[in-house]
N, C-alpha and C positions, 0 to 999 in steps of 0.2 A: 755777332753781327748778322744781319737779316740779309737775306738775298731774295732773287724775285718769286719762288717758291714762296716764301713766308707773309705774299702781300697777292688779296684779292684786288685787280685794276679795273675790272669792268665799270668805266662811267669816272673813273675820277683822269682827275687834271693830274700828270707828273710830271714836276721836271727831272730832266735827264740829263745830268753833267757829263758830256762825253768828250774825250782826246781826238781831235780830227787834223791837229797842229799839223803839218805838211811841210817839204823842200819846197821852193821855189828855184824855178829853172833862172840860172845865172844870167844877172842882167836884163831881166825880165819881170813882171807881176805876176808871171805865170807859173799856177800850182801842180804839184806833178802829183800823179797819183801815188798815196800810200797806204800800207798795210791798216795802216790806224783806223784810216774812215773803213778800208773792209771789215776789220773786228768791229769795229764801231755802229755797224751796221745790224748784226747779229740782234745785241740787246732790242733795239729800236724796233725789228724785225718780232721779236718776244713779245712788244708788248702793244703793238697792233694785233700781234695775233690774241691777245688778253682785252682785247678795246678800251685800250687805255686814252686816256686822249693826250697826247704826249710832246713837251714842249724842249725842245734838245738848245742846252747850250755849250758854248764852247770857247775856245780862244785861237788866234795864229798868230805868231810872232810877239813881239814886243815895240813897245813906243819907239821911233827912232830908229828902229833898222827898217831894211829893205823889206822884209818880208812880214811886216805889219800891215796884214790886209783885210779886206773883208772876208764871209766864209759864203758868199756865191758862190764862186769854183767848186767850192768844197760841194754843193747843195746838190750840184750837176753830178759830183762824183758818186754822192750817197745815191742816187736818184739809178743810178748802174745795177744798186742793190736792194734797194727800197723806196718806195714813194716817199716824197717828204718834200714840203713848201717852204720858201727859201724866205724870208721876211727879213727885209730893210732896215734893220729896229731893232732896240732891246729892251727898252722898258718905257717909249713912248707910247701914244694913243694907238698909231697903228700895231705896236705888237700885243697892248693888252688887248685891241680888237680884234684878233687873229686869233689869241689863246681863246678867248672867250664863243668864238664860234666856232671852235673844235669840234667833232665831232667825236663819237666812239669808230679806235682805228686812226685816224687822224695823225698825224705828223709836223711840226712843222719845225724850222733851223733858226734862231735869230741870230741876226748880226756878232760878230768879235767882242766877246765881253771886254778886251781890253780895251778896249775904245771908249772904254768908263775907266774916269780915276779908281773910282773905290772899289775895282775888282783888284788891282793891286796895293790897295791903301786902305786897309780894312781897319782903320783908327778914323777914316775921313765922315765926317759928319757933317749932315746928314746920307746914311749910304740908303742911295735909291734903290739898288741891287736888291737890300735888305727889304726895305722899307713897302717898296713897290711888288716887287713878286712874289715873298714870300707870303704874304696872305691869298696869292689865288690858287694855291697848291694844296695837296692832299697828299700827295707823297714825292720826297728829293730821294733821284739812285743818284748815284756815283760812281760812274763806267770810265772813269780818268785815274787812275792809278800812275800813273806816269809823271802829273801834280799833284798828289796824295803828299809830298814832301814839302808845297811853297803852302805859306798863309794868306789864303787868297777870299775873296768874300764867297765866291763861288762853291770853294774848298770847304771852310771851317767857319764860316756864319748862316748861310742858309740851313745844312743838314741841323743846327741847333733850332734854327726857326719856324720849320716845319714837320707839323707834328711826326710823320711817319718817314723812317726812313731806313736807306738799305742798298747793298751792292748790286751791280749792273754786270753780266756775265763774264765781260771780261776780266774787269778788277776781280771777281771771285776766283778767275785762273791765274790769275796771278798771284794772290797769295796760297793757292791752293798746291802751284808749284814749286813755290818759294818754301811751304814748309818742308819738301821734299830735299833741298836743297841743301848740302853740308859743302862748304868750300875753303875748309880751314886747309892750310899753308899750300896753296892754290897761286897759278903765276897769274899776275894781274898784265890786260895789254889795255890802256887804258890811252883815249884818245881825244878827240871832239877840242871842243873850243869852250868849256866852261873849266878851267883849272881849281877854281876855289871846293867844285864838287870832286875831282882827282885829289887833289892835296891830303883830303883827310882817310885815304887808303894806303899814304906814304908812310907806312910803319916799320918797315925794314922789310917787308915779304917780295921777293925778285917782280918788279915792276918792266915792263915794255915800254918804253913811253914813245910813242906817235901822234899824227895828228898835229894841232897847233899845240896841244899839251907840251909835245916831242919838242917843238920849237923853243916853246920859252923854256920849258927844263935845260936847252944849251943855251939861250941869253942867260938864265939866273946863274950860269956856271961864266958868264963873260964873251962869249961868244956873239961877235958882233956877225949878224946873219945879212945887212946892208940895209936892203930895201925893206927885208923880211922885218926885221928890229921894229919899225915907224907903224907896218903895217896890222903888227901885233898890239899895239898901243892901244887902235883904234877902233881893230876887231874883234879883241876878250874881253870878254864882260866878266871885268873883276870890281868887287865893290870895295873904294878904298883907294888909297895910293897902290898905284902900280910897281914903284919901285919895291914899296916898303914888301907886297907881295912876291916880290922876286927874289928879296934876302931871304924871306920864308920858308920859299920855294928851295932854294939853295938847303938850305939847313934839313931837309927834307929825302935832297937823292943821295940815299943809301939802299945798295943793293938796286937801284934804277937803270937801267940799259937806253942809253940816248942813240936816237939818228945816226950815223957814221956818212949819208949822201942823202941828196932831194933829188927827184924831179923838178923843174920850175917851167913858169910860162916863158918860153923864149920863141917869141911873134907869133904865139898862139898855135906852138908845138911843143911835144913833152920834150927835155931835154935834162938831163944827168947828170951832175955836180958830186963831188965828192966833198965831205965838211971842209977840206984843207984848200978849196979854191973861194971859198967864201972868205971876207964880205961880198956879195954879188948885188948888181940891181936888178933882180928879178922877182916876181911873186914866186914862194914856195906853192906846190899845189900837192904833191906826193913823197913819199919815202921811198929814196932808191932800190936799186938788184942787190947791195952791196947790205942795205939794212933789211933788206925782205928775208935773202939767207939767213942774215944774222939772228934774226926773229923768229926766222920757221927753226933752226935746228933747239932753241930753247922750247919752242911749242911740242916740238918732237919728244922731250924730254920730263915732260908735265903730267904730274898726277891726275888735275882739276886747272879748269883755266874759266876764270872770267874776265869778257871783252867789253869793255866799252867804248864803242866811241869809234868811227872811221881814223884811217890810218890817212887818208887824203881829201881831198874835194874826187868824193866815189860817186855823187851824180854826173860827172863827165866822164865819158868812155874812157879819153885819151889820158886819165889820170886817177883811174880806176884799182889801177896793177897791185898796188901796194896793198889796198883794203881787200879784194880776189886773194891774194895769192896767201895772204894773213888767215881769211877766212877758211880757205879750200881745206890750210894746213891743220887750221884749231878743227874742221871740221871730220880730217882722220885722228883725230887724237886717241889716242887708247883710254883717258882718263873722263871725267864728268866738264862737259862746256856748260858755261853759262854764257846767252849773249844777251845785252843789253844796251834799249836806244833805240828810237825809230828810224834814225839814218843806217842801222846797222841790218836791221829787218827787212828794210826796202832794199838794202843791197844785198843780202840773201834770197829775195825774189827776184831783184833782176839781175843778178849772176848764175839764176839757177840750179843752186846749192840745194839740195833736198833736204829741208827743213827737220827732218827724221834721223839726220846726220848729228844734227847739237841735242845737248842735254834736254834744253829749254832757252825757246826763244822770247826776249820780254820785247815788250813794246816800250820799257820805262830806260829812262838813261839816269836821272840826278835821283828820282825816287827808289830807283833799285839801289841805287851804289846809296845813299842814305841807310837802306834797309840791313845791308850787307854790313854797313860799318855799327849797326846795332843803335842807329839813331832811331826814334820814335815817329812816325811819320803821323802829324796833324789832321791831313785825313780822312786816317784809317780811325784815329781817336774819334773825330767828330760820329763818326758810324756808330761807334762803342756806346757811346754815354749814353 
C-alpha cells in the first residue's frame, strides 16, 4: 500500500477521503469539536505543504437521524488548523467549479457525501460519485480508516477509478499500530449503539457490556427496561427484524457481564436506579456506582483490554461518570489498552486522561472491531489492488 511518501503532488488535483464524522450537541444541529477533524487536519496540512491542490471529502451522520448534516461546522473547525474552503456542493457545477480553479496549496471541503444515494448504494446506477469526479483526479488518499470496513462508493469505487492511489497519514497510524497489536484472550468493554458490530466479538472471551449495547444485552435476556425497551427500538441501528436480533443476541451472552443499575434522566438530573426497580419510565443515559465498581475491579484484573464504545451519553457532564471512571481505571491497567471509536477519544480529551496512559488510541469504532475479529476490511483491499 502507497502512502504519501510514495506520490510526487506538486500540481495535481487529489482527492482526499477524510473522517471528520463528529457528536452533535443533544437536541441541537450543533457540532462539537472532535479529535477526528484535528488528525484529519494533519494529512491536509501535508499536502498543502507538497502543493497539492486538494479536494477533501467526507460524510456526518446518516439519512434520518438527527445528526445528518452538512459539514460547514465541520469547515470552521478544520479552518482552527488549516485553511480550507467550505463548498455547498458535491458533484454539481459549483463544486467542479471550485475544484477546477484550485490552485497549488489550495484546499477545499465539499458538502456530506451522504446526501448522495450512491455513496451508500454503490449498485445505484448511474453513480455520479463515480461517474463525475473520478476523471478530474490524479491521485485518491484514504485518511478514513474508521470506514475502511462499510462499502461505500467513496470507500471502494473511487480508489479503483482513479489512476493513483494511497494512504493519508492517519489511516497509515492506524494500521501501523494495529500491526503492533496482539489482544488474544483480552477482556472486551464493548459499548455504543451499533450492537450488530458487538455481536461478532461474542465468542465466549469475558465481555463488559455497556452503553445501549449493555441495554439490550438485558432486553434479549427479558428484562423489560420500560421506557428504555421502545426507546431502543427506535435508536439501534440494527439491520433486520429486531426481535429476531435479540434471540441472537441471547444465544450470544456467555461469559457477558450486564448492567446490575443506570443513571436515568429524572427532570433532567442524573438519578440512580438499581436493575430490580425497573420497568421505569425514564430515559437510561449511564451505567450506575454499583456497575462502575463492578466493571473496574474486572479491569483491575486484565492482562489486555479492548474498549469500545461509551459506557453512557459521555457528551453530557452530568452523565459522564460511568465512561470517566471506566476509562480512568483501563487507563491504570497493568496490561496492553486498546481504545476504539471517536466518541471514546473525544472523551479522553475532555476528561483529560493522558493519552500516553493507553496502549493506543484509535479514532475507528466498527472498522477496528471488524479488524480485531479478522474480517477483511474493503478499504484497505481497494488500496491493495
Amino acid at each position: 500500500m502507497k502512502t504519501l511518501k510514495d506520490f510526487n503532488f506538486k500540481g495535481k488535483k487529489v482527492l482526499l477521503r477524510a473522517d471528520i464524522n463528529s457528536d452533535v450537541a443533544e437536541r441541537t444541529e450543533k457540532i462539537l469539536m472532535s479529535e477526528r477533524i484535528k488528525e484529519a487536519s494533519k494529512t491536509i496540512i501535508e499536502l498543502k505543504k507538497q502543493k497539492a491542490k486538494i479536494v477533501v471529502i467526507a460524510h456526518q451522520g446518516n439519512p434520518g437521524k438527527e445528526d445528518f448534516l452538512p459539514l460547514k461546522q465541520h469547515a470552521k473547525f478544520l479552518n482552527k488548523f488549516v485553511k480550507i474552503k467550505f463548498i455547498d456542493d458535491i458533484i454539481g457545477e459549483k463544486a467542479i467549479e471550485s475544484i477546477n480553479n484550485l490552485k497549488n496549496g489550495e484546499a477545499i471541503l465539499l458538502d456530506n457525501l451522504r446526501f448522495l444515494e450512491e455513496e451508500l448504494d454503490i449498485k445505484k446506477i448511474p453513480n455520479r460519485i463515480l461517474e463525475i469526479l473520478a476523471p478530474i483526479f490524479d491521485i485518491y488518499i484514504n485518511d478514513a480508516f474508521s470506514v475502511c470496513h462499510r462499502e461505500h462508493s467513496s470507500i471502494v469505487l473511487l480508489p479503483k477509478a482513479i489512476k493513483e492511489k494511497g494512504a493519508g497519514l492517519l489511516l497509515e497510524k492506524e494500521i501501523n499500530s494495529l500491526k503492533k497489536i496482539s489482544i488474544k484472550n483480552c477482556l472486551y468493554i464493548l459499548g455504543g449503539a451499533k450492537p450488530e458490530e458487538n455481536i461478532k466479538l461474542l465468542k465466549g472471551k469475558k465481555v463488559l457490556a455497556c452503553g445501549l449495547f449493555g441495554q439490550l444485552c438485558l432486553v434479549a435476556t427479558g428484562k423489560n427496561l420500560g421506557y428504555q425497551n421502545e426507546f431502543l427500538k427506535k435508536a439501534v441501528l440494527i439491520k433486520g427484524n429486531y426481535d429476531d436480533f435479540l434471540k441472537k443476541l441471547k444465544e450470544k451472552l456467555v461469559n457477558v457481564e450486564i448492567p446490575v443499575d443506570f443513571a436515568v434522566n429524572f427532570n433532567n438530573k442524573r438519578k440512580e436506579f438499581d436493575l430490580k426497580d425497573f420497568p421505569l419510565n425514564y430515559e437510561i443515559e449511564d451505567i450506575g456506582k454499583k456497575t462502575i465498581k463492578k466493571y473496574s475491579e474486572e479491569i483491575k484484573k486484565a492482562n489486555a483490554i479492548y474498549m469500545k464504545g461509551p459506557a453512557g451519553n459521555a457528551s453530557e457532564k452530568q452523565y459522564s461518570k460511568g465512561t470517566y471512571k471506566i476509562l480512568k481505571t483501563v487507563s491504570k491497567c497493568r496490561g496492553f489498552s486498546l481504545i476504539g471509536g471517536g466518541h471514546l477519544s473525544d472523551a479522553i480529551a475532555a476528561f483529560k486522561i493522558p493519552i500516553k496512559k493507553f496502549g493506543h488510541v484509535s479514532l475507528s469504532g466498527g472498522a477496528l472491531l471488524n479488524y480485531i475479529a479478522g474480517e477483511k476490511l474493503p478499504g484497505l483491499e481497494a488500496l491493495e489492488k
